[in-house]
Backbone bond lengths (Angstrom), bond angles and torsions (degrees), N, CA, C in turn:
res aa  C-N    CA-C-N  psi(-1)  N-CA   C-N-CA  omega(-1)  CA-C   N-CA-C  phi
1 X - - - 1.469 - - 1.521 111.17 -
2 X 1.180 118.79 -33.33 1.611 123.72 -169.55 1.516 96.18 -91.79
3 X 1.507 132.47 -24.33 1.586 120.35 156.43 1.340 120.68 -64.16
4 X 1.138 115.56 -27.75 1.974 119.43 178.05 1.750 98.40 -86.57
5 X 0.994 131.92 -37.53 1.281 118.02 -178.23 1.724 119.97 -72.75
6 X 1.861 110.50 -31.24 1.550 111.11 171.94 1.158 103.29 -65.73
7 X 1.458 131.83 -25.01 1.367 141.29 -168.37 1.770 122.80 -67.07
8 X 1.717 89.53 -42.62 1.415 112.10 173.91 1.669 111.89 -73.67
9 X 1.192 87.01 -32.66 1.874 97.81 173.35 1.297 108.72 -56.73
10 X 0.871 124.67 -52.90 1.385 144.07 -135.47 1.633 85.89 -87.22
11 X 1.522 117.16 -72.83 1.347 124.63 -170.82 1.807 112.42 -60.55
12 X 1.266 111.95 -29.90 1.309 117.79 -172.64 2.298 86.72 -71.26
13 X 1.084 124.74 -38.04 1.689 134.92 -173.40 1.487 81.72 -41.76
14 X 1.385 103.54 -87.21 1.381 141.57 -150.27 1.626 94.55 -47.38
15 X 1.502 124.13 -22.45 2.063 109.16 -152.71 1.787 72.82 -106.61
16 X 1.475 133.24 -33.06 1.437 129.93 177.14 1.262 110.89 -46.75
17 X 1.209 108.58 -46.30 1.882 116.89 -130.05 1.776 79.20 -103.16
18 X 1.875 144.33 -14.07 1.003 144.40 160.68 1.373 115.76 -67.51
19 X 1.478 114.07 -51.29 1.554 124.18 -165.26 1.710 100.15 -71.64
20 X 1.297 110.44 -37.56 1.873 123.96 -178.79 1.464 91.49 -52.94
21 X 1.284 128.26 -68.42 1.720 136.29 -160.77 0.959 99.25 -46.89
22 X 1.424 109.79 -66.92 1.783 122.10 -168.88 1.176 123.12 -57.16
23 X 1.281 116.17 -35.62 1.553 128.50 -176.86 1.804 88.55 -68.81
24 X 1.523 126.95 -70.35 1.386 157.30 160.20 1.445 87.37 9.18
25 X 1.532 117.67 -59.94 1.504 119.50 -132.04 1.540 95.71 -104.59
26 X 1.158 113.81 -26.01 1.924 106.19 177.87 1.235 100.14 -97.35
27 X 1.475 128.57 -23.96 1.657 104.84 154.38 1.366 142.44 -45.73
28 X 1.532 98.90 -43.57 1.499 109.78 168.42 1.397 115.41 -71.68
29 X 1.236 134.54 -39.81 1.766 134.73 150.61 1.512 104.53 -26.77
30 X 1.154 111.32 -70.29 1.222 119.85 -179.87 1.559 127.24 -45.34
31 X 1.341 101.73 -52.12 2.157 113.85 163.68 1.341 113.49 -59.59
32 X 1.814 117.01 -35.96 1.093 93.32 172.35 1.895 115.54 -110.88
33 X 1.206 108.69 44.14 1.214 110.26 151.32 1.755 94.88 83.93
34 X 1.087 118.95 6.03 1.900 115.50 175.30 1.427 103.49 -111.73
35 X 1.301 118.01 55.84 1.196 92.66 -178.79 1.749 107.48 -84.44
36 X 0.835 128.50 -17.97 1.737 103.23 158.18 1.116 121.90 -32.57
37 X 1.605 115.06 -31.81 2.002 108.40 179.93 1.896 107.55 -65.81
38 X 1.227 104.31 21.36 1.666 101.96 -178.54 1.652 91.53 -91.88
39 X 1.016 125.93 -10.94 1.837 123.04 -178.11 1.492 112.65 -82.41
40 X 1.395 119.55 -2.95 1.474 133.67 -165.31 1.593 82.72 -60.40
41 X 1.595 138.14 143.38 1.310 129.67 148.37 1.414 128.38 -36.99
42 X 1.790 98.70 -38.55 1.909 113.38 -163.17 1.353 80.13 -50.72
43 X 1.334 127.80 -66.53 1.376 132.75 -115.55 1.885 88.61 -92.68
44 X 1.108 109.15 -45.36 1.681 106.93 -179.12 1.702 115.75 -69.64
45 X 1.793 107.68 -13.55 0.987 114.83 159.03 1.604 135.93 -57.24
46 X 2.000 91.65 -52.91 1.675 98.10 178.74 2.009 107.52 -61.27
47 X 1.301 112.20 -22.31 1.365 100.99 -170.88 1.998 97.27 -76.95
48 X 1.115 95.02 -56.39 2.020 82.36 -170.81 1.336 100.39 -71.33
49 X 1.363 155.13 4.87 1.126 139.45 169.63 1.906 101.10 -77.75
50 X 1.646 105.50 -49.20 1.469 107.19 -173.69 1.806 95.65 -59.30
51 X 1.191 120.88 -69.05 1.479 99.62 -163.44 2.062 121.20 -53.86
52 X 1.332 92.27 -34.51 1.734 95.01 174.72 1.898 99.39 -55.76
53 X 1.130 146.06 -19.02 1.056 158.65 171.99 1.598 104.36 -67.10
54 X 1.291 112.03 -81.70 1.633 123.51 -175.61 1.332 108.12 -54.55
55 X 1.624 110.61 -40.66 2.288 108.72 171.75 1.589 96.58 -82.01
56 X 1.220 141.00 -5.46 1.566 121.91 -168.62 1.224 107.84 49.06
57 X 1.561 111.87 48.85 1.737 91.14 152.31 1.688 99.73 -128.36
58 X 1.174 92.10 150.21 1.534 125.49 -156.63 1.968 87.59 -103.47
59 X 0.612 133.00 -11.17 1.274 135.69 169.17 1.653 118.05 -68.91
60 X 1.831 107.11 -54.82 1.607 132.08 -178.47 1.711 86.35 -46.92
61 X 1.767 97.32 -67.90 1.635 104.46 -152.04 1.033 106.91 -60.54
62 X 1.769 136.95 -75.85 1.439 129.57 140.00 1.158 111.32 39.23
63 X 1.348 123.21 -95.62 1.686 135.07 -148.07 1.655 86.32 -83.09
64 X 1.537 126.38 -45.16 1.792 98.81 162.27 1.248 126.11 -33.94
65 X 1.613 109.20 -72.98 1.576 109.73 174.58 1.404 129.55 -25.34
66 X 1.233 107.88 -46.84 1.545 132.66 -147.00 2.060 90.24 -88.11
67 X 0.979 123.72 -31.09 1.564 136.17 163.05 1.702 107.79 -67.02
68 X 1.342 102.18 -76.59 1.684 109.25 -165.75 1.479 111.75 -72.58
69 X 1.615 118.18 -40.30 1.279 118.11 -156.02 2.247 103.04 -37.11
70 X 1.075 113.59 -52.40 1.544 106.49 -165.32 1.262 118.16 -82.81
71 X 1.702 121.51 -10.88 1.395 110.22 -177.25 1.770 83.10 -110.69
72 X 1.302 142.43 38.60 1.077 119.79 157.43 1.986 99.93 -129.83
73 X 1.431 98.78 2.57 1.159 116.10 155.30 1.739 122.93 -62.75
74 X 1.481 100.91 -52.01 1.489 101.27 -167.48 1.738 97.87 -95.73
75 X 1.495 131.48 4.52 1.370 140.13 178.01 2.210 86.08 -81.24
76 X 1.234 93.54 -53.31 1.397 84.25 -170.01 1.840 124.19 -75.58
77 X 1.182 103.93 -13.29 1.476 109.41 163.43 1.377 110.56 -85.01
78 X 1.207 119.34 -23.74 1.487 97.80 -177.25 1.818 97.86 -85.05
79 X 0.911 135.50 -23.60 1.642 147.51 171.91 1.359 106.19 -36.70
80 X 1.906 87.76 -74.92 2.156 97.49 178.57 1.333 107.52 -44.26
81 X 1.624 113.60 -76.08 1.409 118.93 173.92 1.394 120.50 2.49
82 X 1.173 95.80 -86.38 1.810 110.01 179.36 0.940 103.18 -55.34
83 X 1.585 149.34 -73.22 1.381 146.45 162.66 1.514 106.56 -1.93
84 X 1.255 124.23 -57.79 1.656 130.19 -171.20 1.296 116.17 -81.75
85 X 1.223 116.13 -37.15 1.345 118.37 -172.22 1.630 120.02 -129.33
86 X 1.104 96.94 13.32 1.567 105.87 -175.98 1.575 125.35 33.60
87 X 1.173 104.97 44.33 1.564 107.53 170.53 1.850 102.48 -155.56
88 X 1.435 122.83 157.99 1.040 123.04 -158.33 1.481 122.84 -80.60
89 X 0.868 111.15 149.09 2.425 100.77 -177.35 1.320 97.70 -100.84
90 X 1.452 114.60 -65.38 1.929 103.41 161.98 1.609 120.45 -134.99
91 X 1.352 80.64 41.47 1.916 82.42 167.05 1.159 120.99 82.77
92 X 1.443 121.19 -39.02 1.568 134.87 -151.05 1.348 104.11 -60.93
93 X 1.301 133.97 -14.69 1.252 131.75 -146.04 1.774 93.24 -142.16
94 X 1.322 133.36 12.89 0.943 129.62 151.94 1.815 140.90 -31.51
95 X 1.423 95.76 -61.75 1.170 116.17 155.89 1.239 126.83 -30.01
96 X 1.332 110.71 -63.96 1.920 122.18 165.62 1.755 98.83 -37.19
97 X 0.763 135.43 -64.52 1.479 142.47 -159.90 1.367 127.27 -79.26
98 X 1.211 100.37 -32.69 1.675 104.71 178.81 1.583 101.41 -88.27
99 X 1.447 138.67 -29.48 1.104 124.13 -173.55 1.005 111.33 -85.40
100 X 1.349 135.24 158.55 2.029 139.79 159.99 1.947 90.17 -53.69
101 X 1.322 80.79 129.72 1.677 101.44 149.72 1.692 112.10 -21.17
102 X 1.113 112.26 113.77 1.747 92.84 160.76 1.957 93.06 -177.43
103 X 1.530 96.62 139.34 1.745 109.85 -175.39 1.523 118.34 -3.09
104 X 1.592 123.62 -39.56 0.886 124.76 -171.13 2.186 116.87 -53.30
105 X 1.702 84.94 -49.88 1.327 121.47 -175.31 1.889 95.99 -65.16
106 X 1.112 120.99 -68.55 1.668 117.01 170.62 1.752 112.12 -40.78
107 X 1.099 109.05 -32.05 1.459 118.16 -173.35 1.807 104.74 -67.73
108 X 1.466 109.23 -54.36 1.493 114.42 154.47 1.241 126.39 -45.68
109 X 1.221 131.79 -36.21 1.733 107.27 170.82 1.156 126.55 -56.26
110 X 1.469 116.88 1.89 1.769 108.76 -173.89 1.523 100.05 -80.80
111 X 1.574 121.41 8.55 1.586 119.76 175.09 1.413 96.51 -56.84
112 X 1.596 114.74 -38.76 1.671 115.10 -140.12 1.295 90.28 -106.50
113 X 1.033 135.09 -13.52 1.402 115.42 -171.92 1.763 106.83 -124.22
114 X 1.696 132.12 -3.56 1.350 118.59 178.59 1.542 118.61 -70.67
115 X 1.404 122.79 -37.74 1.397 135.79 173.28 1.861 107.22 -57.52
116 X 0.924 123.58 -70.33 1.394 128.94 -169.90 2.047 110.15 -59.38
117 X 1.385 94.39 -50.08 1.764 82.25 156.22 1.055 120.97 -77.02
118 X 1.780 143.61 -61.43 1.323 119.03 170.72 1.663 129.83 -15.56
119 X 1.411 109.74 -58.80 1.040 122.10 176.04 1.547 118.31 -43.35
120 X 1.586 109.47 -38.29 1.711 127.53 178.23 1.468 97.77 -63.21
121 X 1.253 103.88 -40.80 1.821 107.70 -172.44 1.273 113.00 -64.44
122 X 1.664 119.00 -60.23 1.524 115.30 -175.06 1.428 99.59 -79.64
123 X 1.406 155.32 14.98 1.633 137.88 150.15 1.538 81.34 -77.29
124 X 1.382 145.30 -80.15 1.400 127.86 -176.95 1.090 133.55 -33.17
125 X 1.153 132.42 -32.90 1.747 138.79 172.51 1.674 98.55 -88.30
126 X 1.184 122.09 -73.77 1.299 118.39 -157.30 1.416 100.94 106.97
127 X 1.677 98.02 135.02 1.509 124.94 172.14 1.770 108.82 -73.82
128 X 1.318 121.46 97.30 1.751 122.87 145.52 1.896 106.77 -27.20
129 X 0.854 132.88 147.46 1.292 131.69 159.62 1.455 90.27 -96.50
130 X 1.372 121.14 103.71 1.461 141.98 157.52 1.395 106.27 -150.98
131 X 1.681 107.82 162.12 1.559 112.78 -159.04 1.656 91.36 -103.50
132 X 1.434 97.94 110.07 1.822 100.42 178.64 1.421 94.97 -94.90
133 X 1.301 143.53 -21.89 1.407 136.24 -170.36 1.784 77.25 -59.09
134 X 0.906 166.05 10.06 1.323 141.55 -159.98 1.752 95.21 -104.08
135 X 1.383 93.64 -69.32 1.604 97.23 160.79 1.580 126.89 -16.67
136 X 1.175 96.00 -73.06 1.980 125.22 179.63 1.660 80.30 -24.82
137 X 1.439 110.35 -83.79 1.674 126.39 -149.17 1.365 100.37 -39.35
138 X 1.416 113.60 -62.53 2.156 118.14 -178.00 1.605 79.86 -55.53
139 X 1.155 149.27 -91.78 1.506 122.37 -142.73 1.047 135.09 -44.23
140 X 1.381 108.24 -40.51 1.825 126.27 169.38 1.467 109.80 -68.81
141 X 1.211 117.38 -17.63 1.249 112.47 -165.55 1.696 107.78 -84.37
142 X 1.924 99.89 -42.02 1.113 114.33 177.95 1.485 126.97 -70.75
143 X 1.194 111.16 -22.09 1.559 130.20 -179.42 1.154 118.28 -68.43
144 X 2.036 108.72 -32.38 1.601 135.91 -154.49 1.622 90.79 -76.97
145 X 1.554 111.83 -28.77 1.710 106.92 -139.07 1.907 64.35 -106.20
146 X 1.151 133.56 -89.84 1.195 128.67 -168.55 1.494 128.05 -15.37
147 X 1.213 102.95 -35.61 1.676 106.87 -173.91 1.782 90.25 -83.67
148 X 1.425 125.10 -52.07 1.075 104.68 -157.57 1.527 110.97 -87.70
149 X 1.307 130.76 10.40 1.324 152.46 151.91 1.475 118.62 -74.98
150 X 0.751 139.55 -56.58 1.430 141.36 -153.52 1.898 111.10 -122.82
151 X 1.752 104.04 -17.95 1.572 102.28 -176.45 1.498 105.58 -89.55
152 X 1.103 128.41 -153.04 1.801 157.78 170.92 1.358 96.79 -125.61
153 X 1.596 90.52 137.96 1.627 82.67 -165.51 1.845 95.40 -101.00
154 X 1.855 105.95 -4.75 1.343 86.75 159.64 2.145 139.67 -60.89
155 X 1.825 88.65 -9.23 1.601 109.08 178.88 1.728 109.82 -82.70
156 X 1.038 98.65 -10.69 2.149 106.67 -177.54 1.277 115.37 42.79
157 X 1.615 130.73 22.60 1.059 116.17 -136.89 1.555 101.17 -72.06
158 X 1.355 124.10 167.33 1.566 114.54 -176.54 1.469 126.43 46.03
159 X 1.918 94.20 21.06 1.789 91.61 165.90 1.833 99.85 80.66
160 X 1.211 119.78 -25.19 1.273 120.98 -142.07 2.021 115.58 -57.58
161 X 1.299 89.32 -15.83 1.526 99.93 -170.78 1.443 116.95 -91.68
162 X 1.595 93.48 -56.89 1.378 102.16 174.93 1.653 125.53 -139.08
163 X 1.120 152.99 143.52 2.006 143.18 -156.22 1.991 100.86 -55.90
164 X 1.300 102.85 121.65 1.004 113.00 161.74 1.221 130.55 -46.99
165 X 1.616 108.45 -16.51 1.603 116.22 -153.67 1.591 84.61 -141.88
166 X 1.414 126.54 50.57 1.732 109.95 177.85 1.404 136.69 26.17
167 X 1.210 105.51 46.68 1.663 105.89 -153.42 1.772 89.01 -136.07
168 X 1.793 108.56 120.94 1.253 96.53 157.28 1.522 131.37 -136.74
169 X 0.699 122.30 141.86 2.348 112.82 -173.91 1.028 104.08 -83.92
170 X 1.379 111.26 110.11 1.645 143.04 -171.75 1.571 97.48 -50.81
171 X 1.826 112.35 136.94 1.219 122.40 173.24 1.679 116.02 85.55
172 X 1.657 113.78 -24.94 1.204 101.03 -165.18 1.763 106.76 -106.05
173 X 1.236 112.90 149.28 1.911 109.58 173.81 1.208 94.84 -74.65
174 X 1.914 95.27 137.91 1.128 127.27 177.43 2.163 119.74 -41.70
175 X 1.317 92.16 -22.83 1.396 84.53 -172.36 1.718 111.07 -92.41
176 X 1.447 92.66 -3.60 1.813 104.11 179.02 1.544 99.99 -66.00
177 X 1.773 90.89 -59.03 1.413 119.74 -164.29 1.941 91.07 -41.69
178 X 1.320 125.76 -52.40 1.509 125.58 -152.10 1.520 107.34 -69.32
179 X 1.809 106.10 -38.58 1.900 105.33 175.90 1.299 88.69 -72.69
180 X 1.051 144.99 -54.26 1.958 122.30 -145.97 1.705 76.90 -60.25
181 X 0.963 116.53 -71.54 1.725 100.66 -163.61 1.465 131.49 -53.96
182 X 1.082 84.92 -3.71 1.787 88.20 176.36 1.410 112.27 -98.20
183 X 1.518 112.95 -32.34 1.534 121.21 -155.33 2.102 86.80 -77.28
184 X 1.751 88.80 -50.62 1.991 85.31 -178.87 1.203 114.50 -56.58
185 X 1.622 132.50 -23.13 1.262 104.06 177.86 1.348 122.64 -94.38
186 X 1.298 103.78 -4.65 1.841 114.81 173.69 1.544 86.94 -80.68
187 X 0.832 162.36 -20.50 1.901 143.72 -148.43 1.388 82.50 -113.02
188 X 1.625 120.35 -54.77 1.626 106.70 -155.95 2.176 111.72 -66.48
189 X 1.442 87.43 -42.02 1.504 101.09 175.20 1.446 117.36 -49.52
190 X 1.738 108.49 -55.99 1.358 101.05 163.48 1.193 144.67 -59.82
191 X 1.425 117.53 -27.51 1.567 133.09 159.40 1.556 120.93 -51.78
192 X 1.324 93.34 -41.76 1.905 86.20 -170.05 1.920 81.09 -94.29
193 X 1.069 140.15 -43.54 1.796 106.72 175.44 1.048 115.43 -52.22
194 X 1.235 147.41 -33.80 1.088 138.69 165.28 2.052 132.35 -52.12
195 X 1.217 91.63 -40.65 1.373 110.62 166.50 1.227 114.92 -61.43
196 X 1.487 116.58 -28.26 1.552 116.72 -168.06 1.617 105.14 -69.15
197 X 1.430 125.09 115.89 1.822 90.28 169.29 1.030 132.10 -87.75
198 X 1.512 121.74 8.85 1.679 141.99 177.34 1.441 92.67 -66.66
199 X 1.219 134.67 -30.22 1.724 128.18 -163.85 1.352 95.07 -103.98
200 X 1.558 133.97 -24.38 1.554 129.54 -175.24 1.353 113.91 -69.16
201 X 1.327 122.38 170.34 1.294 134.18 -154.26 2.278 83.53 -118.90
């Protein structure tokens, strides 16, 4: 009983210390007058990751992972990178560096740290064998039409306009080009969590 209750501690930390960031991070959008940057996934991520935390379902958090895990993968290599060698791997993380320190920049470390705790969360909850990539797809899908509805497409938010990373697949419109990349990294992410049996139930 006193292992399920440090446990509950622990997870009840982790669904706080998500909803705090998230809440954290569209406030500051908000102070400084962007609050459209509240549509960023990261940031709509830390909020449903914290509550899939506080309900224990491994499903909510899951289909986060299964979205962010690889582009907050290559946010955090390009971070170290520069950190080590002081010059850029793909730019993305420029921003961090050229400006003075200030909330905005603290608000960005949740690149490096939402994947590796989630992950702490679902070995604590346990994976349902249910298909959360299903989820993923309506979010991306809904985000796709929102950003390019309601944003500036000089703001890109979610990539949505034009490749974050200058990169394009010859012949195809850009908005094809954005689901094939979204749908592969929701399928591949979900495949290998699933494989893991440290996360299975």
């Amino acid at each position: 009983m006193k292992k399920d209750r440090i446990k509950d501690l622990i997870l009840d930390f982790l669904g706080v210390f998500f909803l705090i960031w998230g809440i954290a991070a569209i406030l500051n959008q908000v102070y400084l007058r962007d609050a459209i940057f509240f549509l960023w996934l990261c940031y709509i991520g830390l909020i449903l990751i914290g509550l899939g935390i506080l309900f224990r379902s491994s499903y909510l958090i899951a289909s986060q992972i299964a979205i962010l895990t690889i582009p907050l993968l290559i946010w955090s290599a390009d971070f170290i990178y520069f950190l080590i060698f002081r010059q850029p791997l793909s730019g993305i993380t420029l921003y961090f560096f050229e400006n003075k320190i200030k909330f905005s920049n603290i608000i960005s470390l949740q690149h490096l740290f939402t994947i590796p705790l989630s992950l702490l969360a679902i070995w604590m909850i346990k994976l349902n064998r249910k298909v959360f990539w299903k989820f993923g797809f309506l979010q991306i899908t809904i985000f796709f039409m929102m950003g390019r509805f309601f944003t500036p497409a000089n703001k890109n938010i979610n990539c949505v306009f034009r490749s974050c990373f200058n990169t394009k697949i010859a012949f195809l419109p850009y908005f094809i080009e954005w689901f094939i990349t979204f749908f592969l990294i929701i399928i591949i992410t979900n495949f290998i969590l699933m494989k893991i049996k440290v996360f299975r139930r």
